[in-house]
C-alpha positions in Angstrom: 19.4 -57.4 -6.4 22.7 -57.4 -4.7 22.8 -56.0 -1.1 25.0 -53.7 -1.9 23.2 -52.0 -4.9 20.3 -51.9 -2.3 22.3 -50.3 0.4 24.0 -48.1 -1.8 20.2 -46.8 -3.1 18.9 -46.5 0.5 21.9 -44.6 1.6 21.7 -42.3 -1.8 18.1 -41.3 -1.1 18.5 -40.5 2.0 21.3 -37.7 1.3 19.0 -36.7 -1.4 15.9 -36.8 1.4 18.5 -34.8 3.9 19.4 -31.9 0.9 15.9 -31.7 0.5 15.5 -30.7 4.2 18.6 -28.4 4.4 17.3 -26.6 1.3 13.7 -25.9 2.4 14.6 -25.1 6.3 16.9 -22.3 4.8 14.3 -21.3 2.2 11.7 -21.1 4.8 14.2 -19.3 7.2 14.9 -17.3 4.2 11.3 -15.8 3.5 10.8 -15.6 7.0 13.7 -12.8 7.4 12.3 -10.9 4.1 9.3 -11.0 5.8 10.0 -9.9 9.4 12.9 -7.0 7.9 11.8 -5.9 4.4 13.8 -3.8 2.6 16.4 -4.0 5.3 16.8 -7.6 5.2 18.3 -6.6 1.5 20.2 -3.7 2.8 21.8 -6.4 5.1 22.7 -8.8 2.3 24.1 -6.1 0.3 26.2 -4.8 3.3 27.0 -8.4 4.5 27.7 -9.3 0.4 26.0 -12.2 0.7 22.8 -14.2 2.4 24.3 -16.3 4.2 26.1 -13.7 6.4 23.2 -11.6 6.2 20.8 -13.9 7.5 23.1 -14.6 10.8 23.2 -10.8 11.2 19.6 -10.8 11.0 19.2 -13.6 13.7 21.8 -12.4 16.0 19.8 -9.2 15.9 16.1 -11.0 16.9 17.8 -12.9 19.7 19.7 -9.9 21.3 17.0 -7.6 21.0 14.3 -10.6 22.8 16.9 -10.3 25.9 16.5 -6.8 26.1 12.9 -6.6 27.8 11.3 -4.3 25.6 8.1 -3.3 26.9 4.9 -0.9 25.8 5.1 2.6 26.9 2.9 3.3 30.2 0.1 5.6 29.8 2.0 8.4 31.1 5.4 8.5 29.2 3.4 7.9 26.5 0.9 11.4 27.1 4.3 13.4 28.1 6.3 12.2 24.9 3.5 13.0 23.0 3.2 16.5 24.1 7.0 16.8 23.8 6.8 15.5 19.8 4.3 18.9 19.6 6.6 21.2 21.1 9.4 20.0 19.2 7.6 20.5 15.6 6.3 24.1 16.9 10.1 24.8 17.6 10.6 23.7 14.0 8.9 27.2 12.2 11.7 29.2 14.2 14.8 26.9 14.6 14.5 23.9 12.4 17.8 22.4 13.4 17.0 22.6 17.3 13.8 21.0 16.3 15.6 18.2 14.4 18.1 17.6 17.2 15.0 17.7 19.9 13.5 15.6 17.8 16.5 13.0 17.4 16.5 13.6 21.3 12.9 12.6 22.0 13.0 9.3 20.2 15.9 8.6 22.1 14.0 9.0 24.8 11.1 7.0 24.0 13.5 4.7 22.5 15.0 4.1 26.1 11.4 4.4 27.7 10.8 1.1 25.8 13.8 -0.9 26.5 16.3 -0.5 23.7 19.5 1.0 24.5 20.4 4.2 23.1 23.1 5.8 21.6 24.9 7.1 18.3 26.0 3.7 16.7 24.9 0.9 14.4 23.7 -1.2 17.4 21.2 1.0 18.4 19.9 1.0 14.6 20.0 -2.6 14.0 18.3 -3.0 17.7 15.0 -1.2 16.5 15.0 -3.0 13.2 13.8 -6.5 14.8 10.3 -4.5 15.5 10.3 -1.4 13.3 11.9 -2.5 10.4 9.7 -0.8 7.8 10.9 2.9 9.5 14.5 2.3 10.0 15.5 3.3 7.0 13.6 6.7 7.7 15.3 6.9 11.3 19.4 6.3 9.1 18.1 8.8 7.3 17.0 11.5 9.5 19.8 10.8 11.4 22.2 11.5 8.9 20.7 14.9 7.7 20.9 15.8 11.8 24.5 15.1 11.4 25.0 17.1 8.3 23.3 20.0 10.5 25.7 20.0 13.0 28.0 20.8 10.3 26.2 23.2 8.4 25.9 20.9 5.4 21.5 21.1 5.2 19.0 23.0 4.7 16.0 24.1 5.9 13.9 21.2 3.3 16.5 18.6 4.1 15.7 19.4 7.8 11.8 19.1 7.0 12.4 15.5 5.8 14.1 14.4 8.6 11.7 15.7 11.2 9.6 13.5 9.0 11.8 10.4 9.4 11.8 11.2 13.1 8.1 11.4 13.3 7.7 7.5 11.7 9.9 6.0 14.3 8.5 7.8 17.0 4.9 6.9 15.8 5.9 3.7 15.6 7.8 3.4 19.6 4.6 5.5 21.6 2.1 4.1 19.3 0.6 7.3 18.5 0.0 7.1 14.5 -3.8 8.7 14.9 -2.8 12.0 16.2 -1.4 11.3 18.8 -4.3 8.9 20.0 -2.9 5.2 21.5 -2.4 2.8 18.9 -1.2 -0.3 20.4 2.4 -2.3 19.3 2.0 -6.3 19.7 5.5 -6.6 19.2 6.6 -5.5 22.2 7.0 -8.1 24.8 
């Protein structure tokens, strides 16, 4: 066989052999995204309009949020944040949208007693979504029905749902799912 027929083979396989490689690194980054963010890894696609972008987003998030030193709550701030949360929903029964601003207060607070930084914008959403992406959603939502309150645009239920959504995240950043009773996060660094 001519050496050139052989080199030409050689050289063909190994592009094929490297396409191979790209396709199943970015396949394997690919589920491990979906896996990690859930339904906000397809929020992020759809907002992004497209995978490619998306998954960047997604990474960029992981690696800003690992140099933020996010740590588990101390005994303490955990027990006072936790006594806060049942003031806040016994405030509910007489002033349900004080309760749903102290309550978009308090996870602000615990959110900041972690590590992350707080504030009213995107960032601070898409910082909480590398650890508590299954409960994001719920904290966009509740967040947006506080905002609504502020200008008289929701009622009482609508207020009952986000105290709801607000009560997921902030299970989720004191670990206290049971009750109020430590349940501990082994995401937290």
């Amino acid at each position: 066989m001519d050496m050139r027929v052989v080199t030409a083979m050689i050289l063909l396989g190994f592009i094929v052999l490297i396409g191979i490689s790209l396709w199943a690194y970015r396949r394997r980054r690919t589920d491990r995204l979906r896996s990690r963010f859930g339904r906000e890894y397809e929020r992020t696609v759809r907002d992004r309009a497209g995978r490619a972008g998306a998954e960047a987003e997604l990474e960029a998030r992981v690696e800003r949020v690992e140099t933020l030193h996010v740590r588990e709550l101390d005994p303490k701030d955990r027990a006072r944040l936790a006594e806060a949360w049942k003031s806040v929903q016994t405030q509910f029964a007489d002033d349900p949208q004080g309760a749903a601003a102290a309550a978009d207060h308090l996870v602000g607070e615990a959110m900041q007693a972690r590590g992350y930084p707080v504030g009213t914008s995107e960032q601070c959403v898409a910082d909480i979504s590398v650890h508590h992406a299954h409960v994001v959603d719920d904290y966009r939502r509740a967040r947006e029905i506080t905002s609504r309150a502020d200008r008289g645009q929701a009622s009482t239920e609508d207020l009952r749902e986000a105290m709801i959504c607000y009560r997921a995240l902030f299970a989720e950043l004191t670990g206290t799912h049971n009750g109020g009773r430590e349940v501990r996060d082994d995401r937290a660094a």
